[in-house]
C-alpha positions in Angstrom: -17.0 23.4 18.3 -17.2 20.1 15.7 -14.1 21.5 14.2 -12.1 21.5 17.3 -13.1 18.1 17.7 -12.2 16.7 14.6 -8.6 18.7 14.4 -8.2 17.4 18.5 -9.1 13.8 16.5 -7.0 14.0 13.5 -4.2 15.1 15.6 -4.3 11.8 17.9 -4.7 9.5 15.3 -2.2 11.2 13.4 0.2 10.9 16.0 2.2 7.5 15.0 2.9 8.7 11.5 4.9 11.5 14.0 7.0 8.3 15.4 10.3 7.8 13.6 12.6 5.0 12.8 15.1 4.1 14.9 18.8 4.3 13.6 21.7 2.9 15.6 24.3 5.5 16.1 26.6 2.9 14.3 25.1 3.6 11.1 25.0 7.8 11.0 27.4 10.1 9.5 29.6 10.0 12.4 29.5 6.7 13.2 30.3 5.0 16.0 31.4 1.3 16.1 29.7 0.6 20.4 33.1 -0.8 21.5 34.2 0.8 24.6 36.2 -0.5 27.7 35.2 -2.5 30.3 34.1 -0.9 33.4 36.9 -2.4 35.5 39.5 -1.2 32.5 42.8 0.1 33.7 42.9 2.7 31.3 39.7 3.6 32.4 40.5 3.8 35.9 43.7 5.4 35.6 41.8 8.1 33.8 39.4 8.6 36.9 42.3 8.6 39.3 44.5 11.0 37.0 41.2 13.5 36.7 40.4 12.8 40.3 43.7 14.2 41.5 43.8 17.4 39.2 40.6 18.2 40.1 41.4 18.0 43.9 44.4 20.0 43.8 43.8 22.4 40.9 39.9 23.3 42.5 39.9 22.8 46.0 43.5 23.3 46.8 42.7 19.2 48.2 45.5 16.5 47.9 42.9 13.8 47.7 43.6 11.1 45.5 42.1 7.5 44.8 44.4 4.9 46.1 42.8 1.8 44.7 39.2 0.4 43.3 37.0 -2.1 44.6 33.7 -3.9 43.8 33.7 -2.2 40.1 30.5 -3.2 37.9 29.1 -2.6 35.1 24.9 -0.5 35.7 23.7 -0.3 32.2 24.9 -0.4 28.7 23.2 1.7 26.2 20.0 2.5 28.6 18.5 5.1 26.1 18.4 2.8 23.4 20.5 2.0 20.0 20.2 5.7 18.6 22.4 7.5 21.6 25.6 7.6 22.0 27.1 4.8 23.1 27.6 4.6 26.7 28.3 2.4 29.8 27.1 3.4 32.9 29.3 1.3 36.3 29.7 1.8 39.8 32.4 0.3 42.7 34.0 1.8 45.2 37.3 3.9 45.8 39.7 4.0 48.5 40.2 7.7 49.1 44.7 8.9 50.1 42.0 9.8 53.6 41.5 6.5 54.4 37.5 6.3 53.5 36.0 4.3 51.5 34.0 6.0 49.3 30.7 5.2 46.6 31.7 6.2 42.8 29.2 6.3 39.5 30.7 7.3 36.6 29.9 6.5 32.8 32.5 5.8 29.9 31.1 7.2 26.3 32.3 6.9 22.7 34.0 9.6 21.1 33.0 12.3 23.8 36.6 12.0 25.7 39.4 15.0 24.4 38.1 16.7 21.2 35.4 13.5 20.5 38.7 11.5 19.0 38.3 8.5 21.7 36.1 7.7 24.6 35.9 9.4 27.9 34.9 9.3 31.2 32.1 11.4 33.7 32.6 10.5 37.4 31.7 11.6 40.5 32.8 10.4 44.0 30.0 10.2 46.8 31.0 13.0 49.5 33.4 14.7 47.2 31.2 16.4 44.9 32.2 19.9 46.1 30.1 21.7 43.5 27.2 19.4 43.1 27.1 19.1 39.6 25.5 15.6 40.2 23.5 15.9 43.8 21.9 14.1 45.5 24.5 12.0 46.6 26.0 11.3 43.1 22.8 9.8 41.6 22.6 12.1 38.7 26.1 10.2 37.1 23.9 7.4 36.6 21.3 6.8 34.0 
């Protein structure tokens, strides 16, 4: 029974030699240099709308599209810390071809947009997430 105390002990005071150090993901192998777009961006919006509108029509047979932006902001930069992948996490509001208005999160991130060569965007539209990838209500799109 001692010696299950003392490992039990040794283990918990060995436990901060476990930590390790911190390295920004600017300064790995791949490296990544932190400078994305703005949230309010137009290439970054164009993107949403352009993905928004393929996915509408090519999924749910839908011809939804996002007519204009408002209220854009920026909800965290880099939330995780330096050693993730650089990402910015916004929210605003779209004006849906229905006429609602209409809550979207969505994140822009460094060298995870076509084949890693340049950023890309997640997003997901409050009400229109058909296959709830990111219930409740969109929430999981944030960090």
């Amino acid at each position: 029974m001692k010696w299950l105390a003392a490992l039990i002990s040794c283990a918990l005071l060995s436990a901060p030699a476990l930590a390790r150090e911190i390295t920004p993901a600017e300064r790995r192998d791949h490296s990544f240099n932190a400078s994305l777009p703005s949230c309010e961006d137009p290439s970054v919006l164009s993107q949403i709308s352009s993905a928004f509108s393929t996915r509408e029509g090519r999924f749910w047979e839908s011809s939804l599209a996002i007519v204009g932006f408002e209220r854009v902001g920026e909800v965290a930069w880099r939330p995780w810390g330096l050693d993730y992948i650089p990402r910015r996490y916004c929210t605003g509001t779209v004006i849906v071809s229905d006429g609602y208005k209409r809550r979207i999160n969505y994140s822009v991130r460094e060298k995870l947009g076509f084949i890693g060569i340049s950023w890309g965007t997640e997003w997901c539209v409050v009400g229109l997430d058909r296959s709830y990838s990111d219930a409740p209500l969109c929430k999981q799109a944030l960090p």
